[in-house]
C-alpha positions as CSV (number, residue, x, y, z in Angstrom):
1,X,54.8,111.0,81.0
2,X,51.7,109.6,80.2
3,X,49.4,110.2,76.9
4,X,47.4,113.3,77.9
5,X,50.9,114.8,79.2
6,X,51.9,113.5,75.6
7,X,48.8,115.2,74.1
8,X,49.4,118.7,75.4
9,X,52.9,118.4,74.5
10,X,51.9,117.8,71.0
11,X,49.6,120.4,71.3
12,X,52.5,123.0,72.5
13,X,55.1,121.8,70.2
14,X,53.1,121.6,67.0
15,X,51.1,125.0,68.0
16,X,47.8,123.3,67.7
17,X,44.8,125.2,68.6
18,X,42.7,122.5,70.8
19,X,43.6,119.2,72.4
20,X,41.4,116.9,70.2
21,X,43.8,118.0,67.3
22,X,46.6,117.2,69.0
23,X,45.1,113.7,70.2
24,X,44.0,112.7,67.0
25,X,47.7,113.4,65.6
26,X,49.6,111.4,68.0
27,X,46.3,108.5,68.0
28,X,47.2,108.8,64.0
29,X,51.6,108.0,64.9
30,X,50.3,105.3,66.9
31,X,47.9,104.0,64.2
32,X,50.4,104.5,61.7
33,X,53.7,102.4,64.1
34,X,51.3,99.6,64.6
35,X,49.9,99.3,61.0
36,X,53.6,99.5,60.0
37,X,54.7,96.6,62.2
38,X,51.6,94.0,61.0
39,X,53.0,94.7,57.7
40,X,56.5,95.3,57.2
41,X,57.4,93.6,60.8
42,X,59.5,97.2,61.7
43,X,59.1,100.8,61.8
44,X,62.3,102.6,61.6
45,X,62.1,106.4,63.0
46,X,66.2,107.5,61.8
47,X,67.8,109.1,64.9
48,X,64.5,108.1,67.2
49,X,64.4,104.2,67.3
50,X,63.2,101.5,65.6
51,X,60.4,98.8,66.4
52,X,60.9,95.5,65.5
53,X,58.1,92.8,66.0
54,X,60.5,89.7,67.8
55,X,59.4,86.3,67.3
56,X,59.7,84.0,70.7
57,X,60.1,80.4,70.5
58,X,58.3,77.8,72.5
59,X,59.8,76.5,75.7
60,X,59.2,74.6,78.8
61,X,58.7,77.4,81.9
62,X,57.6,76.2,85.7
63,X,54.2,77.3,87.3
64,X,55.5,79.0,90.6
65,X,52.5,78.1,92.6
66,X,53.2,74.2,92.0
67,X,56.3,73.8,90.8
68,X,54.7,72.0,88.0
69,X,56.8,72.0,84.5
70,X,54.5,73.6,81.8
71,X,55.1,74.6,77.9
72,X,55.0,78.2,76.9
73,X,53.8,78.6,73.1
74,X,55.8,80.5,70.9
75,X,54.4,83.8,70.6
76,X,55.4,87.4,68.9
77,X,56.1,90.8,70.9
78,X,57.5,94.0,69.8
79,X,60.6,95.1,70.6
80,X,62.7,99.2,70.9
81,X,66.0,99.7,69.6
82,X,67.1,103.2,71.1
83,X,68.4,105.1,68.1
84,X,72.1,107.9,68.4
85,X,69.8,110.8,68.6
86,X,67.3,109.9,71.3
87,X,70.2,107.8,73.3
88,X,72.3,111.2,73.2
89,X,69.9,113.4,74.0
90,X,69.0,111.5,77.3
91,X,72.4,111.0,78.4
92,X,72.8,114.9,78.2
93,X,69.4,115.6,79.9
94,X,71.2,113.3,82.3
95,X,74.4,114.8,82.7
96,X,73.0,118.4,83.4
97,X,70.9,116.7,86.4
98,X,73.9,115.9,88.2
């Protein structure tokens, strides 16, 4: 799915009467995850997930094209931790496939 499938879902599911509603809601959620993570470093959505920003430590990596050893700064990235709810309901969307 991708976020104009997203969009119209919102739109169905929330029974909103034109797209741009339903695109500024879920731009709004998106807004509101990342302002959430620059400020509290997680967003925790109970029976969802949570994101968590991860912090990565330097170290030493190898350029493929020359084999050349080379130092990879520490940097931060954002990591998804499946909650009960969501992992359950895709194992049983799962399961009926079968």
């Amino acid at each position: 799915m991708k976020k104009p499938d997203l969009v119209e879902k919102v739109k169905e599911l929330a029974g909103l009467e034109s797209k741009a509603a339903a695109e500024r809601a879920v731009n709004a959620v998106l807004e509101g995850i990342e302002a959430g993570l620059k400020k509290d470093g997680e967003v925790q959505l109970i029976g969802f997930g949570a994101f968590r920003v991860k912090n990565r430590p330097a170290r030493m990596g190898r350029n493929v094209a020359t084999g050349e050893k080379i130092k990879i700064q520490a940097s931060k990235t954002v990591a998804f931790k499946v909650g009960n709810g969501l992992k359950a309901s895709v194992a049983l969307k799962k399961s009926k496939k079968k």
